[in-house]
N, C-alpha and C positions, 0 to 999 in steps of 0.2 A: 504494500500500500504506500502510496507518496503521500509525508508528510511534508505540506507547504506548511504556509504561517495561517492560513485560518484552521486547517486542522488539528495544528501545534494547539490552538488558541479552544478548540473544542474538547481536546485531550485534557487539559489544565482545568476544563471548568467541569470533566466530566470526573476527576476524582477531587471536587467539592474541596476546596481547599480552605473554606469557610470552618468548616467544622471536624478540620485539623485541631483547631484552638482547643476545642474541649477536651481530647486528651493529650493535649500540650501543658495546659492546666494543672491537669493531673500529675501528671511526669513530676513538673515543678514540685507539685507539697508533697510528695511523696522523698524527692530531695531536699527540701526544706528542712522536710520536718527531720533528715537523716542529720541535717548539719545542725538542728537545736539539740540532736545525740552527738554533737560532737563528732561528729564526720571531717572531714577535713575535703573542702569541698575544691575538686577538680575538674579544672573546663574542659582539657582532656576526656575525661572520664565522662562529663555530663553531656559533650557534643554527639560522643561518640554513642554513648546508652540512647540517649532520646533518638539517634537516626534510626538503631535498633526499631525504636517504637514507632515512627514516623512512615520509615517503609511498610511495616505491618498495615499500619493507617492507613495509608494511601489504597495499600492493596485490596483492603475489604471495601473502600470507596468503589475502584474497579471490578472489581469481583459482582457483588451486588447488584449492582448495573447491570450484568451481564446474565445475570441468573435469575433477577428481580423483570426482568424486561416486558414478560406478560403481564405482573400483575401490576408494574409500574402505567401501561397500557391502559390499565382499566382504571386508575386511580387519578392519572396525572399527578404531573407535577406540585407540591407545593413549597413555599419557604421553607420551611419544617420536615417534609419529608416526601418518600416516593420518587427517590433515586433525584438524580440531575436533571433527569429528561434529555439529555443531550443523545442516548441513543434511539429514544425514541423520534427524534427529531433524523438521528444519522446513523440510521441499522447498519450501513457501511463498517462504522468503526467496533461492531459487536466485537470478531474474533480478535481483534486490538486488543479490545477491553481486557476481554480473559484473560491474555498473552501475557500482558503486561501486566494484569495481579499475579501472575505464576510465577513470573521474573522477581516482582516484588516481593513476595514472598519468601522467596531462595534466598535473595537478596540478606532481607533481614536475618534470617538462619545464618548464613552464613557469616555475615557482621557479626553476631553476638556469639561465635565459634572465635572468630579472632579475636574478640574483646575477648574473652578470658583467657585466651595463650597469652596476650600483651599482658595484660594486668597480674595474672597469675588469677583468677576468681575460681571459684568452684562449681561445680558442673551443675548446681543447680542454678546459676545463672541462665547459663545456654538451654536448661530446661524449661525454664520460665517461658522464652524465648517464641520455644519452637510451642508449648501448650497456646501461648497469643495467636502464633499462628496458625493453630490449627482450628481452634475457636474463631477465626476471622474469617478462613476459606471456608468450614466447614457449615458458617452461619446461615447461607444461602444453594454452597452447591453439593449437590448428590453425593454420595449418596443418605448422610446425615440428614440435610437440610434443616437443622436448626431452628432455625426461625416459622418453617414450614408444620412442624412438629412440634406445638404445644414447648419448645424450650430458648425461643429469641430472650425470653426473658431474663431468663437463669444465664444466658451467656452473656448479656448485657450488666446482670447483675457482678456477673463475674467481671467483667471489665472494669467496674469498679474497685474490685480487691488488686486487678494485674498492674492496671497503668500507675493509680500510685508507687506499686510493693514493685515495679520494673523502677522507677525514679530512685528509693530509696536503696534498692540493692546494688546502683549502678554506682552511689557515693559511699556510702555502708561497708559493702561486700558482703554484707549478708543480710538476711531476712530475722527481724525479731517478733517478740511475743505483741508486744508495743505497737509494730508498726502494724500487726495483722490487724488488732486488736481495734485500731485507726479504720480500718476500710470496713468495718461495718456501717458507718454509718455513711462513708461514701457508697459503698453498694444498693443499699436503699435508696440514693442520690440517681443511681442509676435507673432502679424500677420507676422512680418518678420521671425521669426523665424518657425511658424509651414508648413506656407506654404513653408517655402525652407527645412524644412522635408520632405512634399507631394512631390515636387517637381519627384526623384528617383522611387517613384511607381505609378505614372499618370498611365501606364497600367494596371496594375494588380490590382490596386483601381477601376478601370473601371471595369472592369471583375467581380471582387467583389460586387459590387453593392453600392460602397461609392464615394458619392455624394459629391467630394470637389469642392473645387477652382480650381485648379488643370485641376480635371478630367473634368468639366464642361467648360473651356475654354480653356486648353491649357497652355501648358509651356511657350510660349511668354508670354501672357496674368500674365503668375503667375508671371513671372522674371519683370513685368511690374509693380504687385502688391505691389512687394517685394519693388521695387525703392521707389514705394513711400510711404510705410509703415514705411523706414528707413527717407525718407524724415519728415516725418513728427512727427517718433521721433523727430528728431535734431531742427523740429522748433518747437513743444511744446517744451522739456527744454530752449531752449532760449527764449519763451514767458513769462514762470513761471516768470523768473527773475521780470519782471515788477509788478507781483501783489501784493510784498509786506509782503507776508505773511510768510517770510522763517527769520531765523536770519542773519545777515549782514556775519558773519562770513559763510556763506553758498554758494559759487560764482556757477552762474549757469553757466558761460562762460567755465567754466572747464569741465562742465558737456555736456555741449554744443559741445566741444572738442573733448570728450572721442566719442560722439554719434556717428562724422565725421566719426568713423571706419567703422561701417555698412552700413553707406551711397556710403562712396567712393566704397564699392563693389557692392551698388545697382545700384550705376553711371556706373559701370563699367559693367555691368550685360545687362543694357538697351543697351549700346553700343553695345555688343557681340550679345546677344539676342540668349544662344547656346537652341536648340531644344533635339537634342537628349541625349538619358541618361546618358550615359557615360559622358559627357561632360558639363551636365548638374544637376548632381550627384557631380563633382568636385566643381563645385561653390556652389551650396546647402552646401554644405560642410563647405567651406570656411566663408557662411554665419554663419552656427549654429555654428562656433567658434566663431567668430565675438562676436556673442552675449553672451558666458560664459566669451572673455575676456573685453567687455565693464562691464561686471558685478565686474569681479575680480575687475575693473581700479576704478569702482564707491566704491565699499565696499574700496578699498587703502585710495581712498580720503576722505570719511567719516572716516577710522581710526584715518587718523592724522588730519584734525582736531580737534577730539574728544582727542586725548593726545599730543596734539600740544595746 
């Protein structure tokens, strides 16, 4: 296939570069919070972990695309979700698409293979690695299909334990009780977050033949899910504080604070209880911001106490 400069330019917008950010975020406090343990933080170390993660990223953008493409079809496009639409627009670039999540893929394995011969790290590093990527390929294509089968959620959720616990292992060198302990309440971050993505294509997921939350019960039911997903962020961080195991200089009550964001619109969500899409597409909305600016607020707070 010839790649000029517009399809340079369709390639780039078809792995959503947009919502890189959210597990760039991640990456971040998951390093952060490795250097308020007293990590000793290396650019080396952290350019190199996060490409780890970024190739991973990119590739389930293209992947998805490609495996998502019927049900993307029926759904359309929106802000929030149901793919880029760029192949719906350029079925040309399908076999691209795959190509180039499969490259990505290798890609990352195989970086996080030379990350630990360079560094000296231990082989659960590189395991980490290759389970990201198989949860990423595996999210949309065969013969798993993830997403398709009742578990986009559980792998979503998961993503909330990797992209932190991949940041903090990459400064670290290893994984603690601490930091797992931490992505409980990010993974709940995630249930609210993927399902008020599903939220906008309950139909055309149906049609599709992917088996969410969502499509399985109903927009009530998910705006139900969401409430208490947010809830229960806000009380695991307020729980953490009790265990002890953080440094003093770490206040969870802040963190506890920052959570109330996503909450107060899952409170407000359960109230409304809107059904239809349009209307229900806005709050979805509102939620998956929610969640990039609780992120933004947590990595703020982790700065300065770390140059504070």
């Amino acid at each position: 296939m010839k790649i000029d400069g517009d399809a340079l330019i369709k390639i780039v917008k078809l792995g959503r570069p947009v919502f890189l950010f959210d597990g760039f975020l991640l990456f971040i406090m998951g390093a952060l919070l490795a250097v308020i343990f007293n990590a000793e933080f290396s650019l080396t170390k952290f350019i190199m972990g996060y490409s780890i993660l970024l190739l991973c990223h990119l590739a389930v953008h293209y992947s998805n695309d490609y495996y998502d493409f019927k049900t993307d079809s029926l759904s359309g496009p929106s802000t929030v979700s149901a793919g880029s639409g760029i192949l719906l627009e350029n079925p040309e670039l399908k076999q691209f698409s795959k190509g180039l999540a499969i490259a990505l893929n290798l890609l990352s394995v195989v970086l996080a293979a030379v990350f630990i011969i360079i560094f000296s790290y231990p082989i659960e590093f590189f395991l980490l690695a290759v389970f990201g990527n198989f949860l990423a390929w595996f999210y949309t294509a065969p013969p798993l299909k993830l997403a398709y089968n009742r578990l986009g959620e559980v792998s979503n959720a998961l993503y909330g334990i990797l992209l932190p616990s991949a940041g903090f292992f990459t400064l670290m060198g290893m994984l603690t009780i601490p930091m797992l302990i931490f992505t409980i309440p990010l993974a709940f971050s995630r249930l609210f977050l993927t399902n008020s993505a599903n939220i906008p294509d309950m139909e055309g997921d149906k049609l599709g033949g992917k088996i969410t939350l969502i499509v399985a019960n109903g927009r009530r039911f998910g705006f139900k899910f969401i409430g208490i997903s947010a809830f229960m962020m806000t009380l695991s961080f307020a729980l953490i504080s009790f265990t002890g195991l953080y440094p003093q200089v770490l206040n969870f009550k802040v963190l506890t604070f920052i959570s109330v964001i996503p909450l107060s619109l899952g409170i407000m969500e359960l109230l409304k209880m809107p059904s239809d899409r349009e209307l229900a597409t806005k709050y979805a909305t509102f939620n998956i911001k929610s969640i990039f600016l609780i992120g933004l607020l947590i990595n703020s707070y982790f700065a300065f106490l770390i140059l504070s």
